[in-house]
C-alpha positions in Angstrom: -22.0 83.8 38.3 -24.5 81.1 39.4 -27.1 83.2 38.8 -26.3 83.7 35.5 -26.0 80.7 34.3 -29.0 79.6 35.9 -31.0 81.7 34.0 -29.0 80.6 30.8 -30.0 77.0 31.6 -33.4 77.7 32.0 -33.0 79.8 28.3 -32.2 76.8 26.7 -33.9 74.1 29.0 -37.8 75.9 27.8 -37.2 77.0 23.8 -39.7 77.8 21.6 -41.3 74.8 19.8 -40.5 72.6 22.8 -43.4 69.9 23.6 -44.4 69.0 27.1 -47.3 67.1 28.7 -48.5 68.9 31.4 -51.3 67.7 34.4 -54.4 69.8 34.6 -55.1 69.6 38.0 -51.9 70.6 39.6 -51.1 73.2 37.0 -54.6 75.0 38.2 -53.7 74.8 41.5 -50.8 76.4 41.1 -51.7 79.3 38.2 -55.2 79.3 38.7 -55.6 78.2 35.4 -58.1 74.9 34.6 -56.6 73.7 31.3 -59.9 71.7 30.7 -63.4 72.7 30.0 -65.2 70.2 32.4 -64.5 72.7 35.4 -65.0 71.3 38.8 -65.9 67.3 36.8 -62.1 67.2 35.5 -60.6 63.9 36.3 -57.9 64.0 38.4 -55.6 62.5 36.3 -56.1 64.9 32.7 -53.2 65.9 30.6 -52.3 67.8 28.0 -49.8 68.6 25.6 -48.7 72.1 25.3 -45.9 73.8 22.6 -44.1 76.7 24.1 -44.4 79.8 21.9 -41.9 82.6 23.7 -39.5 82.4 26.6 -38.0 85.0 28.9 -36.0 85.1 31.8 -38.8 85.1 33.7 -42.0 83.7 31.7 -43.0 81.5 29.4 -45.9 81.5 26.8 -47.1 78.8 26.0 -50.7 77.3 24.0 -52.4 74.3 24.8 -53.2 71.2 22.3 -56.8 69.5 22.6 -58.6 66.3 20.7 -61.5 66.8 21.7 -63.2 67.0 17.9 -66.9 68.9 19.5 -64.7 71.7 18.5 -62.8 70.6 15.1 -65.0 73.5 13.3 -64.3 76.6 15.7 -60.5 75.5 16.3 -57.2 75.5 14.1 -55.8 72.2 13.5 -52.4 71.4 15.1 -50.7 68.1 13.8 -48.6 66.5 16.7 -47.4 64.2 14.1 -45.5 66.8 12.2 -43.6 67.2 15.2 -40.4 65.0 16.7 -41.7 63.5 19.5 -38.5 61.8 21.3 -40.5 60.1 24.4 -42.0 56.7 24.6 -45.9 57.7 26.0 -44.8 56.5 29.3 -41.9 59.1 29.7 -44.9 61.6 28.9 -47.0 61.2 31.4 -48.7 58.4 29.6 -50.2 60.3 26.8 -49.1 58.8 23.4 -48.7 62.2 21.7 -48.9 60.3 18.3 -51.9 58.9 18.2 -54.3 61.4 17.8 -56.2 61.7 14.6 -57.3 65.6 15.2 -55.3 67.6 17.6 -56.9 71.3 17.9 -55.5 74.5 19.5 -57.1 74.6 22.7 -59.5 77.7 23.6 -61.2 78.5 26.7 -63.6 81.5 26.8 -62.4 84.2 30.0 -65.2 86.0 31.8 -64.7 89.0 29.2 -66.4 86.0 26.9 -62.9 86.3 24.5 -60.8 83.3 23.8 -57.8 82.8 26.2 -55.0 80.6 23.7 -51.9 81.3 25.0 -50.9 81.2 28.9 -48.4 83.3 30.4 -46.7 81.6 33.5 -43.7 82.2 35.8 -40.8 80.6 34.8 -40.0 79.1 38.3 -43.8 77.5 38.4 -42.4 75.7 35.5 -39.6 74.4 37.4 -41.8 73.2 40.1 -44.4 71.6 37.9 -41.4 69.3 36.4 -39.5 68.6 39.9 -43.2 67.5 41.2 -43.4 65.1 37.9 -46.4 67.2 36.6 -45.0 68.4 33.5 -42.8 66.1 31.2 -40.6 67.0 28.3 -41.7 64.8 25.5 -40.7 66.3 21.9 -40.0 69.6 19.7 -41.8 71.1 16.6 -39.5 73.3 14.3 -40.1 76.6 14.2 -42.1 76.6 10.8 -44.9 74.8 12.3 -45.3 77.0 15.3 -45.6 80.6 13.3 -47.7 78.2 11.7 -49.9 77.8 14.4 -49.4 81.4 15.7 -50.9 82.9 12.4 -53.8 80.6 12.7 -54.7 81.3 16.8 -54.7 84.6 15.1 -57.1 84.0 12.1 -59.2 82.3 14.3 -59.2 84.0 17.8 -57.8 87.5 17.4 -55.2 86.9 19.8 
């Protein structure tokens, strides 16, 4: 029975559209993913917003949200501003999700040279990340906006 609603909890605790601030650093280490482009010269203290797309039992897909405008021509727009963000930037890991003038999907070319957008990570490394303090719920995004988003990643990357 505990089990169950356990994994009910964690149904509704990750839904789609659902905004969290995540650290770089300690998310690599523990996926192997580096949610930065500066490799090995990312400072130890990067964030980044990311919007879950899908939600299982047991994984959650999610795409990442960058500012850095070097890329505003090769990247869809996403407007953080269109989204209820609920958190004061100090409940979100100190980023002031609000603030940005240019927020882009974030896109990291793999070693096939394609575009990873969306990351695909066990729901329990989830868990971890937010009991360690290195990911912080901050806001949702209705729905609209993130098919939104989906049918741009695909425009734009393929994916």
């Amino acid at each position: 029975m505990y089990e169950l609603l356990s994994e009910i909890y964690k149904e509704l605790k990750y839904k789609t559209g659902y905004v969290y601030v995540i650290k770089v650093l300690p998310f690599k280490e523990k996926t192997g993913y580096l949610l930065s482009l500066k490799g090995k010269s990312t400072p130890p203290n990067k964030r980044r917003p990311i919007i879950i797309v899908n939600n299982t039992h047991e994984k959650i897909k999610f795409f990442a949200i960058s500012s850095n405008k070097n890329f505003s021509h090769s990247r869809p727009k996403f407007n953080l501003k269109k989204c209820k963000i609920t958190k004061l930037p100090d409940d979100c890991l100190g980023l002031n999700l609000t603030d940005k003038k240019i927020n882009l999907v974030f896109a990291k070319k793999n070693k096939n040279k394609n575009f990873r957008v969306y990351y695909e990570i066990d729901i329990h490394i989830f868990d971890e990340l937010q009991r360690e303090g290195n990911l912080k719920y901050c806001g949702k995004c209705n729905e609209d906006l993130i098919y939104e988003a989906e049918f741009l990643i695909e425009k734009y990357f393929g994916v």
